[in-house]
C-alpha positions in Angstrom: 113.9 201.9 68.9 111.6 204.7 70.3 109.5 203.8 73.3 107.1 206.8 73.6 104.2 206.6 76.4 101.0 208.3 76.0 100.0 210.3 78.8 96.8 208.0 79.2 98.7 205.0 80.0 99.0 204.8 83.9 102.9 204.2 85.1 103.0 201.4 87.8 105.9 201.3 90.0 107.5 198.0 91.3 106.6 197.1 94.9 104.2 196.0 97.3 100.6 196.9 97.8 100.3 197.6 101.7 98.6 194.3 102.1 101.0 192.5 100.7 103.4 193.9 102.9 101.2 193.0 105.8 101.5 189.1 104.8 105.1 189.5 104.8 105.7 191.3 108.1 103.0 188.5 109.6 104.8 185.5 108.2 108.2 186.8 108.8 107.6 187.8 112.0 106.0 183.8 112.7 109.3 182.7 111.6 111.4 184.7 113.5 109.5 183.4 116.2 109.5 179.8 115.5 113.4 180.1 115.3 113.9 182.0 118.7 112.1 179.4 120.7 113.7 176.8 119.2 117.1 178.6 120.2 115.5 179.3 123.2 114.7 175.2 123.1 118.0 174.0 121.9 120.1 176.1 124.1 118.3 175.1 127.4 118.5 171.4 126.2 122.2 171.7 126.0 122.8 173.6 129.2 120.9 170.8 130.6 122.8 167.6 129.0 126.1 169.5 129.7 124.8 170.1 133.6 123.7 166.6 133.9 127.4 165.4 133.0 128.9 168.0 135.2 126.6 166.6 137.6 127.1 163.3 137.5 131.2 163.7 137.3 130.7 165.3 140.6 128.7 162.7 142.4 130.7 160.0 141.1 133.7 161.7 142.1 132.0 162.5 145.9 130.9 159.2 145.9 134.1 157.6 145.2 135.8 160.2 148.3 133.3 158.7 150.8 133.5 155.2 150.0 136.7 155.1 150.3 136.9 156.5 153.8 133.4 154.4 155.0 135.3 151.3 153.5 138.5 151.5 155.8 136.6 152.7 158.7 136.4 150.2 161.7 133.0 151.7 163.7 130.2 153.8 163.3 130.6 156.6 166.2 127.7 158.9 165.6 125.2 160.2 163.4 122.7 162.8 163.5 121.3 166.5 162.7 123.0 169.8 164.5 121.0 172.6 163.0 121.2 172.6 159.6 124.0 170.4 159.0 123.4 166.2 159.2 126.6 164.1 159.2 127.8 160.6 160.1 131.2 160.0 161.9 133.3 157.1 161.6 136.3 156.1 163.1 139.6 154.3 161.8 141.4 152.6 164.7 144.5 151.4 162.5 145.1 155.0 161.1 143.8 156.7 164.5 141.7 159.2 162.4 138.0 159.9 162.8 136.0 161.0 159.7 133.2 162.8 159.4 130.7 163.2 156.3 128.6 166.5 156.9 125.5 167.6 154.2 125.3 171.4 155.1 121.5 172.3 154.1 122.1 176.2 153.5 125.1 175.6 151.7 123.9 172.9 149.7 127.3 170.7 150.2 128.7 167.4 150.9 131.8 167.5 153.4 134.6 165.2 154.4 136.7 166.0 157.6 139.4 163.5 158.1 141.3 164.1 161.2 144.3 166.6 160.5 142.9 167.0 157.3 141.0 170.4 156.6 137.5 170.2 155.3 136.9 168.9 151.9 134.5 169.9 150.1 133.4 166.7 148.0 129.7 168.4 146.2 128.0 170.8 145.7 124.5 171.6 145.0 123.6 168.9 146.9 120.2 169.4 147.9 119.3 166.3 150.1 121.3 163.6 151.6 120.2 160.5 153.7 121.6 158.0 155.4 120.5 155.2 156.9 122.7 151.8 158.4 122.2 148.2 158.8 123.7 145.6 160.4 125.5 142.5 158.9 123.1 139.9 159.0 121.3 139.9 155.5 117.4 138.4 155.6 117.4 136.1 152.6 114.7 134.6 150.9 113.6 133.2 147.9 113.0 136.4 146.1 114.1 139.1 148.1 117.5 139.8 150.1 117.4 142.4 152.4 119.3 144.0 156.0 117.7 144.8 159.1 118.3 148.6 160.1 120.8 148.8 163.6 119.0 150.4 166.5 122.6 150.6 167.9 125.3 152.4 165.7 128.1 149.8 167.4 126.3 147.2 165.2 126.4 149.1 161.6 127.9 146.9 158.9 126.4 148.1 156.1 125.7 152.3 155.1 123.4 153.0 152.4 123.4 157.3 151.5 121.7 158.9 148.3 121.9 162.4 147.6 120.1 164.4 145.1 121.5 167.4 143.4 120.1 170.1 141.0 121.5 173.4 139.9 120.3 177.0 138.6 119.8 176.6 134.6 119.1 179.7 132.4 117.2 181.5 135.4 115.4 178.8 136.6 116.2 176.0 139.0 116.3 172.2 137.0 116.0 169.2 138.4 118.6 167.1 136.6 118.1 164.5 138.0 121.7 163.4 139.5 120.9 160.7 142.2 122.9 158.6 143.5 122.4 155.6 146.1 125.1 153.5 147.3 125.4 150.8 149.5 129.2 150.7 151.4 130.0 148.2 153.8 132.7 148.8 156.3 134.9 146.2 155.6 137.4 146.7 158.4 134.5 146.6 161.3 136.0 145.6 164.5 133.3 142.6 165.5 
C-alpha cells in the first residue's frame, strides 16, 4: 500500500490550538484550587477535633486534680487576685496541708500547691478562670434550686469554678470551645 501526499494537501499536526490550551490551564487551575482549600479545609477541621479532645482530656483531668483536693478540704482560707495570678486557698486540718489553686494570666495555667508538694501544673492554655462560693443553705423552690453567695469565706460550703481554654491552630488562635463548670462541695467542712 503506497500512501503518497500531494503537496496541496495541508499536514495538520496533533495538539492543541492556543485557546484550547487556555480552557485547560483555566479549568485545571480551578481544580487545583478547589482541592487546596478543601485540604486547606479538611486539615484545619482535624487539627481542630483532635485539639478539642486534647482539650477536653486536659480539663477533665485538671478538674478531677482540684476536686479532689476542694473535696477533702475542711475551710476556705482565702481567695483573691495578686497581680496577675488569682487563686483560692484551702486548708485540710486532718492532713495539716493547705492547698492552693492559682490561674496565672500571662502564663495561661491552672496550678495546684499542696503543702510540701512542689507546684503542679494541672492546664494549660487556660485562658480564664472564675470562682465564685456559696454557703450550704440551698434556696428551694418550686422550680428553681439555687445557693446564696458567702460574704464570709468561713461560711463557703459549696465552690463553683469554670475555666475556658483555647490554643494556637494552624497560625491562628481557635476557640475550641473547652469549658468546664463544676460545682464541688467541701465535704469535710468543719461547721
Amino acid at each position: 500500500m503506497n500512501l503518497r501526499i500531494s503537496k496541496n494537501q495541508s499536514h495538520r499536526a496533533a495538539g492543541f490550538t492556543l485557546v484550547e490550551a487556555m480552557v485547560a490551564v483555566g479549568i485545571g487551575g480551578l481544580v487545583m484550587a478547589v482541592v487546596a482549600s478543601m485540604s486547606v479545609y479538611s486539615a484545619r477541621t482535624f487539627s481542630a477535633m483532635s485539639n478539642y479532645v486534647d482539650l477536653d482530656v486536659h480539663s477533665r483531668y485538671a478538674l478531677d486534680v482540684i476536686a479532689r483536693e476542694v473535696r477533702q478540704a475542711t475551710a476556705v482560707v482565702a481567695a483573691g487576685t495578686n497581680g496577675s495570678v488569682s487563686y483560692v486557698t484551702l486548708t485540710n486540718v486532718d492532713t495539716a496541708a493547705s492547698i492552693k489553686v492559682a490561674w496565672n494570666m500571662d502564663r495561661a495555667t491552672l496550678s495546684l500547691l499542696k503543702t510540701g508538694q512542689p507546684e503542679k501544673v494541672v492546664l494549660t492554655g487556660c485562658d480564664r478562670w472564675k470562682v465564685w462560693f456559696y454557703n450550704r443553705a440551698p434556696n428551694v423552690s418550686s422550680t428553681n434550686l439555687s445557693f446564696n453567695q458567702v460574704t464570709d469565706l468561713t461560711t463557703c460550703k459549696l465552690m463553683n469554678m469554670s475555666w475556658k481554654c483555647s490554643r494556637t491552630i494552624m497560625g491562628s488562635k481557635m476557640n475550641t470551645e473547652s469549658v468546664q463548670t463544676a460545682q464541688i462541695v467541701l465535704r469535710n467542712k468543719v461547721k
